[in-house]
C-alpha positions in Angstrom: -32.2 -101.6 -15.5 -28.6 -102.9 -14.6 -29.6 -106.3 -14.1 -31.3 -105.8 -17.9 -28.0 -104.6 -19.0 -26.3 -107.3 -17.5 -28.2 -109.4 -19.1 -27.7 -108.2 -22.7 -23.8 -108.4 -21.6 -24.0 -111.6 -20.8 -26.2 -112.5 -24.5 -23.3 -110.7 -26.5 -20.9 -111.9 -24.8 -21.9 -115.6 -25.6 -22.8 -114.7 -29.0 -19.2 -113.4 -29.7 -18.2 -116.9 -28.6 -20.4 -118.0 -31.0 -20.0 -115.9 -33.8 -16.2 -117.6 -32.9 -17.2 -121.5 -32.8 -19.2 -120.8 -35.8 -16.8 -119.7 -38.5 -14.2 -121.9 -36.9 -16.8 -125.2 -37.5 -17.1 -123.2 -40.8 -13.5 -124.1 -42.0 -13.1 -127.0 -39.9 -16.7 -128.4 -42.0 -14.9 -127.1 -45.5 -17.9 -124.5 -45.4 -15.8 -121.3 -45.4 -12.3 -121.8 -46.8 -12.7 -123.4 -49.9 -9.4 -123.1 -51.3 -7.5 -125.2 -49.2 -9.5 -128.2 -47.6 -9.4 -129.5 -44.5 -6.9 -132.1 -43.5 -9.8 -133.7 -41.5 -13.3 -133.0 -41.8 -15.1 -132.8 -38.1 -18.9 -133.7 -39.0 -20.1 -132.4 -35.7 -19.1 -128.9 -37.2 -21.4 -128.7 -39.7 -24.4 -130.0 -37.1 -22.8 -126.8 -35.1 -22.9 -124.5 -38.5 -26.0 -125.4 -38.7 -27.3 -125.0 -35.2 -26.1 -121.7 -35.3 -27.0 -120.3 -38.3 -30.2 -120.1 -37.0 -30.0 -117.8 -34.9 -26.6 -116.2 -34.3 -26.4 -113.1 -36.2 -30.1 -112.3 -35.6 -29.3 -112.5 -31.6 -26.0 -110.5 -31.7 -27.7 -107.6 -33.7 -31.0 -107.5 -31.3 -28.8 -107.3 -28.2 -26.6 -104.5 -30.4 -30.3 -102.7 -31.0 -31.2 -103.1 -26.7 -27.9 -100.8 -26.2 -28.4 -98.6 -28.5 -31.9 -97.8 -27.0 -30.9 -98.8 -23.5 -27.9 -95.6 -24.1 -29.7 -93.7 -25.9 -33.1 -93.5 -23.4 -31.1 -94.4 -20.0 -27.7 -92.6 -20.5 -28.7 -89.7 -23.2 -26.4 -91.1 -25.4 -26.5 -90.7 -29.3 -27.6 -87.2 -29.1 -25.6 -85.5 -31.1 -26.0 -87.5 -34.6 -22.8 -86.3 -36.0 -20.5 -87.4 -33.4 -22.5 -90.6 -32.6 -21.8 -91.9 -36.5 -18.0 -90.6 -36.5 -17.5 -92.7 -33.3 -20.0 -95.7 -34.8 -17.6 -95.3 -38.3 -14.4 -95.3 -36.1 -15.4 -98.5 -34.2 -17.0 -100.1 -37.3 -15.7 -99.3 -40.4 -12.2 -98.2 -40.3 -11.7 -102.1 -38.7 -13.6 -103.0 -41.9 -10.8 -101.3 -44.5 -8.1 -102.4 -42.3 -8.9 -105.7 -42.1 -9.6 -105.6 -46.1 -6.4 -104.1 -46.5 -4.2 -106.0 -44.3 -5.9 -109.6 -44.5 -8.8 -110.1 -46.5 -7.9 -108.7 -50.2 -4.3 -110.3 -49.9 -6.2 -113.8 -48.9 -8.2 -113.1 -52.1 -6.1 -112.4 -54.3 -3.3 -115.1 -53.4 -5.0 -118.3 -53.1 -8.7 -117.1 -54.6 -6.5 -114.9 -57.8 -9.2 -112.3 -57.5 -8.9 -109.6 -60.2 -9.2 -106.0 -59.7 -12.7 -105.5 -60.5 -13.3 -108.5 -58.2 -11.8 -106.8 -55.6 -13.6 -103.6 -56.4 -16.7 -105.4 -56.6 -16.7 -107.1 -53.2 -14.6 -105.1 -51.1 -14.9 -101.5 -51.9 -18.3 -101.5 -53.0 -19.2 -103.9 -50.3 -21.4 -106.5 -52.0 -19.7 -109.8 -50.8 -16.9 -108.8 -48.2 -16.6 -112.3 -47.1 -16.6 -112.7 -43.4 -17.0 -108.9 -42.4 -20.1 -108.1 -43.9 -21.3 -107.7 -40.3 -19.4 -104.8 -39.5 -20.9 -102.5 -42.9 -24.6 -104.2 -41.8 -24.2 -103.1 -38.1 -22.5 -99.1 -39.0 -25.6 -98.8 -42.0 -28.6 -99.9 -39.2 -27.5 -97.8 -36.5 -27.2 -94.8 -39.0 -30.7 -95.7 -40.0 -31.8 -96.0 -35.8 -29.9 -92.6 -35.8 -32.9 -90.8 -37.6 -35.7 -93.0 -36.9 -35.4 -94.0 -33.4 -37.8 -91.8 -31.9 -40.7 -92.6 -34.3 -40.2 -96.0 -33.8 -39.9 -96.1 -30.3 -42.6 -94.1 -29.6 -45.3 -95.5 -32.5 -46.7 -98.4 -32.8 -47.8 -97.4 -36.5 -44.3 -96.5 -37.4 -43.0 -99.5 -36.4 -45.5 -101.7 -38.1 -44.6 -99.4 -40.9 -41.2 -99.8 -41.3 -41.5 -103.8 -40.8 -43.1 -104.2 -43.8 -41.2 -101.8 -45.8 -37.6 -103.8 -45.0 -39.3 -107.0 -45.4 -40.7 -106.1 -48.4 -37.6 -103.9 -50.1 -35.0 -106.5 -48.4 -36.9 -109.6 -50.1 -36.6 -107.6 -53.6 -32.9 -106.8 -52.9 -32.0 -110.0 -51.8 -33.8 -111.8 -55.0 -31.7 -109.8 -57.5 -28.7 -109.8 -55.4 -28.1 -106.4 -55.0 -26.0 -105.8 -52.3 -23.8 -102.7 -53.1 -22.6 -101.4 -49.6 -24.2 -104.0 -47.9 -28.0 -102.3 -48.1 -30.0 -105.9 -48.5 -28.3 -106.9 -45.3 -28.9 -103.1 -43.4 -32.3 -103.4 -44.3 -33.1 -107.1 -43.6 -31.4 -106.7 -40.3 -33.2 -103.7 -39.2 -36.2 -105.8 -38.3 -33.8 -107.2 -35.4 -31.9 -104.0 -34.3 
């Protein structure tokens, strides 16, 4: 099983690189930071944005799912749900506020002139926190996987259950964009956790 986790390692670790390249294609394409353009626009970059939209969130939230079971099963980790989401918060979502706090809302508000409710709208309640969406998506799946991971494990029923319940409540949520704490994304990317 080392060799597996090795493995996985080596996948995030690549993907973080990724994740990386990607949003720095992102501005260098005129893609991300729309405020301010680019002094020079690379083309390759948005051949690269492309490329890796694909494929790069999908893969860095599967090998994040392989862990959590891998821990879980291998290393009896996660057994004690309140402690495993305090930690999961405190790695996930106090980066989140801080990052808000100290970067993203001051970004906003200076060049983008975001209002209040603006602000409100996409960074306390979560609907469109620009680049850190990830961070709420990943903390609200494995709080989901912290109650459901041993009926889905161990069913095959389950499992085919709950794939067609998120594909079906993630399409609806997605359609009328609602978003509010990130729940479109948790649900849509529980089919890859």
């Amino acid at each position: 099983m080392d060799k597996k986790l090795d493995n996985i390692s080596l996948i995030k670790t690549f993907m973080m690189f990724a994740v990386v390249l990607y949003h720095s294609c992102c501005f260098f394409g005129g893609d991300w930071f729309t405020v301010i353009q680019p002094a020079y626009h690379f083309k390759l970059a948005n051949l690269i944005i492309k490329f890796f939209r694909t494929f790069h969130t999908q893969a860095f939230t599967m090998a994040s799912g392989y862990l959590f079971f891998y821990l879980w099963i291998e290393k009896k980790k996660y057994l004690n749900l309140k402690e495993s989401i305090w930690r999961k918060f405190k790695r996930l979502v106090v980066p989140y506020f801080f990052t808000c706090i100290v970067w993203v809302i001051p970004i906003s508000y200076y060049f983008y002139r975001y209002t209040f409710n603006q602000i409100f709208y996409r960074y306390i309640l979560m609907v469109m926190p620009n680049q850190l969406w990830f961070l709420i998506m990943l903390f609200g799946v494995f709080c989901v996987f912290f109650f459901i991971k041993e009926k889905v494990l161990f069913s095959k029923l389950y499992f085919i259950i709950v794939y067609i319940i998120t594909t079906l409540i993630s399409s609806f949520l997605l359609k009328y964009d609602i978003n509010y704490f990130q729940i479109a994304r948790i649900i849509e990317y529980i089919l890859y956790f």
